[in-house]
N, C-alpha and C positions, 0 to 999 in steps of 0.2 A: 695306318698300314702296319702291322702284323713283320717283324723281319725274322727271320732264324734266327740271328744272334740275339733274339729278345731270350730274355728268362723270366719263367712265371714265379713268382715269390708269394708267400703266405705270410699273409698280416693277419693280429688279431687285436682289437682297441678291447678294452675293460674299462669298463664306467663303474667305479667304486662312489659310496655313500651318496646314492640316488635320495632325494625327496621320497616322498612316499606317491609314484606316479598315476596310481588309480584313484587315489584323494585329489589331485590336480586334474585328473581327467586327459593328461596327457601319455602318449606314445612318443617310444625315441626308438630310433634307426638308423640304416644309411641309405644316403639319398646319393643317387648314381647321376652323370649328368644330365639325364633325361627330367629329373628335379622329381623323380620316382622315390619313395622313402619306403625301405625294409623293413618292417620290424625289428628290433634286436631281439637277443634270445634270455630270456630272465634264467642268470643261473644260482641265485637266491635272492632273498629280499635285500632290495638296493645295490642289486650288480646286475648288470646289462653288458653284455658280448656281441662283439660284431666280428665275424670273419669273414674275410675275402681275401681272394685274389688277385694280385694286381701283375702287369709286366712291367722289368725293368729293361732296362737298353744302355747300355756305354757307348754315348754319342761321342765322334772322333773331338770334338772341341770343348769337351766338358770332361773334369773328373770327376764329379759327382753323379751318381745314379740319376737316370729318368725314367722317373715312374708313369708310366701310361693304363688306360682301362678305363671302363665305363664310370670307375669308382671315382678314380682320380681326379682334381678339378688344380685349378690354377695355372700360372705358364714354369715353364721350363725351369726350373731353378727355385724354385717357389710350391713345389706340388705340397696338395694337402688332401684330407678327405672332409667329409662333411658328416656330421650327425644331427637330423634334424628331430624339433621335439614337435608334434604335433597335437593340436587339442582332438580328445576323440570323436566327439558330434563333429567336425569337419571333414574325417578322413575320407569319409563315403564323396564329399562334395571337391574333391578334388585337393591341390597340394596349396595348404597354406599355414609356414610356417610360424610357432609360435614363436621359435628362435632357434638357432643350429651354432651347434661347436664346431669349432675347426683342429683338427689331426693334422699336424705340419708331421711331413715327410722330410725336411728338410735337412734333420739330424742323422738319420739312417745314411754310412756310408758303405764303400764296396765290402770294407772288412765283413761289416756284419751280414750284409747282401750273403757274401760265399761263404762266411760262415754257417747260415742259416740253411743254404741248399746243400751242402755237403753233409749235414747233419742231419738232412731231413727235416728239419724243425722249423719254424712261425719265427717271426717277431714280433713278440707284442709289448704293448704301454699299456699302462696303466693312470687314469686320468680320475681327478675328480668330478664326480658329474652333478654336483651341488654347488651352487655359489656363496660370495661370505652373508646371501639375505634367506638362502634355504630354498631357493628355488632352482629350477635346473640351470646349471650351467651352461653357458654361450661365449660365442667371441672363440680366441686362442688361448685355450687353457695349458700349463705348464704340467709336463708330463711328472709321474710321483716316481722316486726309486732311481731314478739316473736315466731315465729315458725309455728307446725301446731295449729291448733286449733280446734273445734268442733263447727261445724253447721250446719240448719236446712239446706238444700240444695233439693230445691222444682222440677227442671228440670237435676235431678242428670240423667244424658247417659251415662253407663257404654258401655268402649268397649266388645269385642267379641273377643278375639284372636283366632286363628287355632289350638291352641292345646287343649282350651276348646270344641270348635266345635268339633273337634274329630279329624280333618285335623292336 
């Protein structure tokens, strides 16, 4: 349920030194809870971007932000987002994941929250999206640079998922 005191926040994940994914035959995106996976958007060779928006909420018994949205997966205290890698000959046959990262939200506090909406600006991380065997990355990767951060983000593409749509 939707409250007025929710606020919509802009995140943006950045997968640095990707595998080479069309040699692998895989696709990566975000996958919303409907287990629905997005494409990410290539914004050069071995960098993959995801944007969306999520709402947060300052529940009366918690001081830490509660992120909600279609995007968002895990309980209360714990949110995170999912990027899943999928093999290509499957995408047509429905969602079967080759393996998905997980984006802990868990670091993001209020500071940077109203930091970010007074500024206009995104938070985003940056992640590595290769493992130490060269394949893509999975499990909970540790974010690169100090975490997320707050920036102006000029060509910010938020996805669309099906349960925002109304689908």
């Amino acid at each position: 349920m939707v409250r007025s005191s929710d606020r919509l926040l802009r995140l943006r994940v950045i997968l640095e030194d990707l595998p080479d994914l069309k040699r692998l035959g895989i696709v990566g995106g975000l996958q919303d809870r409907s287990r629905q996976v997005y494409p990410a958007n290539e914004r050069a060779p071995g960098v993959l971007v995801c944007d969306l928006e999520a709402r947060v909420r300052r529940d009366a018994d918690r001081s830490e932000p509660n992120f909600l949205g279609p995007w968002v997966h895990g309980p209360r205290g714990g949110r995170f987002l999912y990027i899943a890698w999928i093999r290509e000959e499957e995408q047509a046959d429905g969602f079967r994941p080759y393996r998905r990262l997980k984006v802990s939200l868990r670091e993001i506090g209020w500071e940077q929250v109203e930091a970010a909406q007074q500024a206009g600006c995104a938070l985003v991380v940056r992640l590595s999206g290769r493992d130490r065997h060269g394949d893509v990355a999975c499990g909970t990767v540790s974010p690169r640079g100090g975490g997320w951060t707050v920036e102006r983000v000029e060509d910010f593409q938020p996805f669309t998922s099906s349960e925002q749509a109304g689908g």
